[in-house]
C-alpha distance (Angstrom), angle and dihedral (degrees) to the residues before:
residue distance angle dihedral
X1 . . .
X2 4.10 . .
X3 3.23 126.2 .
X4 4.17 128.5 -95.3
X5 4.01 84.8 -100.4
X6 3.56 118.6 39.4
X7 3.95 110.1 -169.4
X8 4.25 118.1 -175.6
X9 3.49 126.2 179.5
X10 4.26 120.6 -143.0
X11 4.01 128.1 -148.8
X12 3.80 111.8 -158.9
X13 3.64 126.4 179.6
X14 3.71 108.5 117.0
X15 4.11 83.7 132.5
X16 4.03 131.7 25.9
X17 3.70 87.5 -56.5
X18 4.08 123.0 93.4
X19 3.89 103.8 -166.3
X20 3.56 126.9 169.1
X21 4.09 118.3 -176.9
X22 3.75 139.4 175.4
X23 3.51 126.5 -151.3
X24 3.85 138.7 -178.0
X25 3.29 127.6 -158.2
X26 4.33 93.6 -39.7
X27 3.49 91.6 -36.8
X28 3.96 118.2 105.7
X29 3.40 105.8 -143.8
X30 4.18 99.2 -174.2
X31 3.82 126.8 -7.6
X32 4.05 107.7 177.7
X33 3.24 118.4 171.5
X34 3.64 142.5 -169.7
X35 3.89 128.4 -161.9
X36 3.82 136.7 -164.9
X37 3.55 118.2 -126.2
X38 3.36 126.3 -167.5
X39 4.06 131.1 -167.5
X40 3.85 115.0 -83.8
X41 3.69 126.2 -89.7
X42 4.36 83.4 35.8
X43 3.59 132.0 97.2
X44 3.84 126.8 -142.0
X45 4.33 111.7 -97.1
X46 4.02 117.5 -148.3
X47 3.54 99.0 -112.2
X48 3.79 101.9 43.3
X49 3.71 86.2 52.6
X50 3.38 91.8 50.5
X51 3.59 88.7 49.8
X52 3.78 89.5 52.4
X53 4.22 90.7 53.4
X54 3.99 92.2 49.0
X55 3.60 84.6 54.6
X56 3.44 106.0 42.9
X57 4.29 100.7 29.5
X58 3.83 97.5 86.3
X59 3.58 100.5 50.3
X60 3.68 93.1 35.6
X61 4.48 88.9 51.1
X62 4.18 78.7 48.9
X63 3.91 94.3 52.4
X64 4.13 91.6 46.1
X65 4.31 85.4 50.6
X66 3.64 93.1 51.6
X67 3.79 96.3 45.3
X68 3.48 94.2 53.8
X69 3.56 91.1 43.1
X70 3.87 90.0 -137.3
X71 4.34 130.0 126.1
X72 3.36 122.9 -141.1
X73 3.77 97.7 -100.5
X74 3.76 79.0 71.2
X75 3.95 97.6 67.0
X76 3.45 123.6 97.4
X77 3.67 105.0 -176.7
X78 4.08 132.0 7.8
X79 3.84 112.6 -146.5
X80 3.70 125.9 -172.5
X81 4.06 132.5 176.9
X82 3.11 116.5 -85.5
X83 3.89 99.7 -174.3
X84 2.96 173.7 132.4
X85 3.53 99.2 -76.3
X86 3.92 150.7 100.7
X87 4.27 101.2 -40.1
X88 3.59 99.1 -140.2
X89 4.02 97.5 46.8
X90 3.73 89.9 42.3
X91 3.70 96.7 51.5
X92 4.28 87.0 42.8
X93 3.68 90.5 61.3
X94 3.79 98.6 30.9
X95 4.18 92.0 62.9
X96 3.74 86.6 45.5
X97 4.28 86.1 57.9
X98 3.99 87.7 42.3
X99 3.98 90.3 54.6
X100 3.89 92.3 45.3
X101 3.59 94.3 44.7
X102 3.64 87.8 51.1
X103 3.80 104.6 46.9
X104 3.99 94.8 34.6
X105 4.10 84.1 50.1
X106 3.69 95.8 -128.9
X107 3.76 137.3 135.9
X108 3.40 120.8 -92.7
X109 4.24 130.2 -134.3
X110 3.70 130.3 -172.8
X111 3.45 110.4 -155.5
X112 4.21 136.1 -155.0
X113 4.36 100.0 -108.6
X114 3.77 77.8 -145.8
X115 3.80 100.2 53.0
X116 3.82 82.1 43.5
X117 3.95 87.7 68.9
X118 4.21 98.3 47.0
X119 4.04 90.8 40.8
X120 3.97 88.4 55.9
X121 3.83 89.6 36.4
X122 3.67 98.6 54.6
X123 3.76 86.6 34.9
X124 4.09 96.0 58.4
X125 4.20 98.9 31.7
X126 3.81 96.5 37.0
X127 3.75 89.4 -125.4
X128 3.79 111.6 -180.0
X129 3.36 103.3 -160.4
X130 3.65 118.7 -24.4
X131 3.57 140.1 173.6
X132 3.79 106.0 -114.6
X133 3.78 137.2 -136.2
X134 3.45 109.1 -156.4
X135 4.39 109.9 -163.9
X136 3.92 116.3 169.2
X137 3.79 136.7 142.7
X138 4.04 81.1 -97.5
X139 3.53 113.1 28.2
X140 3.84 141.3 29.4
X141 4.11 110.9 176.7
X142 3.53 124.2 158.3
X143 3.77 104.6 -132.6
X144 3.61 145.7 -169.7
X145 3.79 140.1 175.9
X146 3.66 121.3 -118.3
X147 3.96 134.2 145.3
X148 3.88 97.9 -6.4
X149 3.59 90.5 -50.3
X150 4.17 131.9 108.9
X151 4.40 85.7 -139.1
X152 3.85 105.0 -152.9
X153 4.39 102.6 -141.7
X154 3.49 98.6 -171.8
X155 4.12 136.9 -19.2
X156 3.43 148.2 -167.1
X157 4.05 107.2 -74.5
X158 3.56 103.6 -157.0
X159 4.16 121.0 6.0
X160 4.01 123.7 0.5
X161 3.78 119.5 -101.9
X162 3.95 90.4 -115.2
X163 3.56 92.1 49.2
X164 3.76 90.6 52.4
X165 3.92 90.4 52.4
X166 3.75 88.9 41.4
X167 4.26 83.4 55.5
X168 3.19 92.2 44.3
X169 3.93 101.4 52.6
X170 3.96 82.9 49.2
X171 3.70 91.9 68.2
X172 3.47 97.5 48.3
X173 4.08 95.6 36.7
X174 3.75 100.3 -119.3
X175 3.78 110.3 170.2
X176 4.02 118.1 -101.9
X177 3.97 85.9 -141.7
X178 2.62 108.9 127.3
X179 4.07 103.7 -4.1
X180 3.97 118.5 -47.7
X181 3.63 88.0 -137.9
X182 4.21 91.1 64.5
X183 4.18 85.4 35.9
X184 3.45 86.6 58.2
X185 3.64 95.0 52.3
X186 3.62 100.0 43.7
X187 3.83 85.5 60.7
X188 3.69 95.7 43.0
X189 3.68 83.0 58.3
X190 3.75 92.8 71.3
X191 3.79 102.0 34.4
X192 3.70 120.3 116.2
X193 3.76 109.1 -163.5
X194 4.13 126.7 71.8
X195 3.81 107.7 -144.6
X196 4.43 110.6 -156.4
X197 4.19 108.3 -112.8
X198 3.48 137.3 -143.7
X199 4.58 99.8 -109.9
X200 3.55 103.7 -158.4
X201 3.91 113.0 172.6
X202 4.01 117.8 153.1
X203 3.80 110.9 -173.8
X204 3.62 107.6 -61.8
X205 3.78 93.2 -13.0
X206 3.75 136.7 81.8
X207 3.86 132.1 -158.8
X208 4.01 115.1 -149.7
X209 4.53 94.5 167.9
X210 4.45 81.6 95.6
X211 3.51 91.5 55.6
X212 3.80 115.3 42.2
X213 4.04 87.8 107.8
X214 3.95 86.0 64.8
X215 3.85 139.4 69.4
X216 3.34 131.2 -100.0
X217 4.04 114.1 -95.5
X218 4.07 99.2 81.9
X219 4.25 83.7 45.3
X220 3.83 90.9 55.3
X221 3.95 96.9 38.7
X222 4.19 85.4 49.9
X223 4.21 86.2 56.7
X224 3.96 86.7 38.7
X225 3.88 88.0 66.5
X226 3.38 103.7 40.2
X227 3.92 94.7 53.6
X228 3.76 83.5 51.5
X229 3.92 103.4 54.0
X230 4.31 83.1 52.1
X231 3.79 86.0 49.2
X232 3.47 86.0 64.9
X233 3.48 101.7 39.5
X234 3.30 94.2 56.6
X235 3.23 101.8 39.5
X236 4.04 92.8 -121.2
X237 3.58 128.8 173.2
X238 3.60 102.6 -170.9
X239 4.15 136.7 46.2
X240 3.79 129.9 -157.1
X241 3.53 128.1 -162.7
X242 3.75 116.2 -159.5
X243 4.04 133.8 149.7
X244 4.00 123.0 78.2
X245 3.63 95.7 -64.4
X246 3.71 94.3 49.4
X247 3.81 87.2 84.5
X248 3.45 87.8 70.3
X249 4.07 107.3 122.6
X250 3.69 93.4 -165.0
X251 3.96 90.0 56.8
X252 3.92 101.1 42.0
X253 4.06 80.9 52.2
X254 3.62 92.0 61.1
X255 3.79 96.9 38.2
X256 3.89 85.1 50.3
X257 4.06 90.5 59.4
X258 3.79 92.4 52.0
X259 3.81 91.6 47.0
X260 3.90 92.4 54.0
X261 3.79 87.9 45.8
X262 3.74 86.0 53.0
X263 3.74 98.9 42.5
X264 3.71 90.3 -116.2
X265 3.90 140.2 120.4
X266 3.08 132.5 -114.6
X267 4.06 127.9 -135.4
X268 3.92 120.7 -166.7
X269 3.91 133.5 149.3
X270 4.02 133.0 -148.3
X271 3.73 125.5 -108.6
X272 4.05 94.3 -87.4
X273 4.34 80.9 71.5
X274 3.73 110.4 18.9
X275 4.21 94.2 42.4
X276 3.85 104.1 83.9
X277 3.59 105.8 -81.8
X278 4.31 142.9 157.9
X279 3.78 100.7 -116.3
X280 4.06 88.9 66.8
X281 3.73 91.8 53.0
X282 4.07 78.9 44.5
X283 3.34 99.8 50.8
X284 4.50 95.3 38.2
X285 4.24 79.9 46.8
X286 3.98 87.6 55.3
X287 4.06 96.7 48.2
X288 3.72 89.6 45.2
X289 3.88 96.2 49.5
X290 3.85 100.1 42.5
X291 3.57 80.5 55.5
X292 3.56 100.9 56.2
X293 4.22 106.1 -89.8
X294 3.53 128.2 137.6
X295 3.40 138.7 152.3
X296 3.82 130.5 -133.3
X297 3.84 118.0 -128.5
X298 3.85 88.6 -120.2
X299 3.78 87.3 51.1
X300 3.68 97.2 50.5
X301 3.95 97.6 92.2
X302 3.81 116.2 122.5
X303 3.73 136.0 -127.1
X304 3.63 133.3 -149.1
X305 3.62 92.7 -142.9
X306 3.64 111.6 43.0
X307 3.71 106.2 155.2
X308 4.21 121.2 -138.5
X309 3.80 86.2 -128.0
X310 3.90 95.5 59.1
X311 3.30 91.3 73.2
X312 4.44 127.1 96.2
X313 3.38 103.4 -135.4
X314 4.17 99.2 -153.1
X315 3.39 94.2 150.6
X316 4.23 92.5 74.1
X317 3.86 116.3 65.3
C-alpha cells in the first residue's frame, strides 16, 4: 500500500548537468540544477565532470529540499540515473543516491535517463500517447510506446544530433553558456546565407558524422522525417519532443508544420524540462515505484549503455 502522497526525489548527472528534483504525485516541487561549463572551442572530459558533480551534489540535493519545503522523513523513494550516460559522472552521483538512500532509510530506484525524458514529457504536455523524438548531446531515437515497451523505430547510426552541434560549436568556439545547441540558434537567427547539406536518411535511421562542418536546418529536417514515417506506422496522432535539443525553437517550428499537415498536435517543453535535469529522473522514479520497482543496493550499478527499450514499462496499461 503507499501512502495518499507519494513524494520521490531524482539525481541526474549522467552528462555535464548535476540535477536533483522532487516530485509529488505530478507535481514538481523543486528542480535546481547546476551545470559545468567549460571554455569555448573545449568539450567536457569524464573525470573533470565528475569532479564538478562531487562538488556541486550536496549543496545542489540542499537547494531541491528547501524549495520544496519538505525533510527527509518526507521521502518515500530516492531514484537516481542509471544510464546511459558519461561513466565517471554517472557513478559520482549514483554513490551519492546509495549513501542517501542508506542513511535516510529509503528504497532505492535506478532509472532509464531516456525514460526520464518521456515520463517528464508526458507529465508537463499531457501527451497521451505520442510518438517521441528523442534529441540530446547523446542520444536521438525515435520512439514509441507499445505493449509495455518504449519501441525504438529508427536512431541515430553513428554520433547524436546534439553531439554533432556540440562538435560543431567547438570548431568555431561558440560558448557552452548556456548550451551550444541554443548559441547556435540564436546566431542562426541572424544569418543571411543558406549553405546546400549533405541529407542522409537510411530507413528509420539517420547519419549526422558527414555533416558536423554544417548548420543545423538539413539535421533537423532529417529527424523531421523520420518521426513522420513512425507517425504513420503507428497510426499516431500526437508527437513529443523532449531531450536537450528539444528546446530548439527552430526544430519544434518545423515539427509543428508537419503535424498540421498531418492533423496532429504537437507536444514540446522549454529548457527548465527538456535540458537534463533531477525532477525527470523524479518524476520516471515515482511511476516506476507506485508500480511496484525497486532496486537492490547490489543492483544499483550503472551502465553506459542502457538502452530505452530495456526497460518494462508497467506503469502504462
Amino acid at each position: 500500500m503507499f501512502a495518499a502522497m507519494t513524494i520521490v526525489i531524482g539525481f541526474e548527472g549522467s552528462a555535464n548537468k548535476i540535477g536533483v528534483g522532487i516530485v509529488r504525485d505530478g507535481v514538481v516541487l523543486s528542480n535546481p540544477r547546476h551545470t559545468y561549463i567549460t571554455p569555448p572551442g573545449q568539450g567536457f572530459l569524464p573525470s573533470e565532470t565528475a569532479k564538478h558533480h562531487r562538488a556541486c551534489v550536496l549543496s545542489v540535493l540542499k537547494e531541491a529540499l528547501l524549495q520544496a519545503g519538505i525533510q527527509p522523513a518526507d521521502i518515500d523513494c530516492v531514484a537516481f540515473t542509471k544510464g546511459p550516460g558519461m561513466g565517471a559522472p554517472l557513478v559520482a552521483v549514483a554513490i551519492v543516491a546509495r549513501t542517501v538512500a542508506q542513511l535516510w532509510k529509503k528504497p532505492l530506484l535506478g532509472v532509464n535517463h531516456c525514460i526520464g525524458h518521456i515520463e517528464m514529457g508526458r507529465l508537463i504536455t499531457g501527451a497521451a500517447n505520442p510518438t517521441v523524438l528523442y534529441v540530446s548531446g547523446g542520444n536521438t531515437q525515435v520512439i514509441s510506446y507499445s505493449e509495455r515497451r518504449y519501441r525504438i523505430f529508427g536512431e541515430a547510426i553513428d554520433i547524436a544530433v546534439g553531439n554533432c552541434l556540440d562538435r560543431f560549436a567547438r570548431v568555431i568556439k561558440i560558448s557552452n553558456d548556456p548550451s551550444p545547441g541554443y548559441n547556435i540558434e540564436q546566431m542562426a537567427k541572424k544569418g543571411t546565407q543558406f549553405v546546400e547539406l549533405p541529407y542522409t536518411v537510411k530507413g528509420m535511421d539517420v547519419s549526422f558524422s558527414g555533416i558536423l562542418s554544417y548548420t543545423e536546418e538539413t539535421l533537423f529536417s532529417m529527424l523531421v522525417e523520420v518521426t513522420e514515417r513512425a507517425m504513420a506506422h503507428c497510426g499516431s496522432r500526437e508527437v513529443l519532443i523532449v531531450g536537450g535539443v528539444g528546446c530548439n525553437l527552430r526544430l519544434q517550428e518545423m515539427m509543428e508544420v508537419m503535424c498540421q499537415e498531418r492533423g496532429a498536435k504537437l507536444f514540446a517543453t522549454d529548457e527548465r524540462f527538456c535540458i537534463d535535469n533531477g525532477a525527470m529522473i523524479a518524476q520516471a522514479g515515482w511511476e516506476m515505484f507506485r508500480s511496484g520497482h525497486v532496486t537492490s543496493l547490489e543492483d544499483s550499478w550503472v551502465t553506459q549503455r542502457f538502452r530505452t527499450d530495456e526497460v518494462e514499462v508497467t506503469w502504462r496499461d
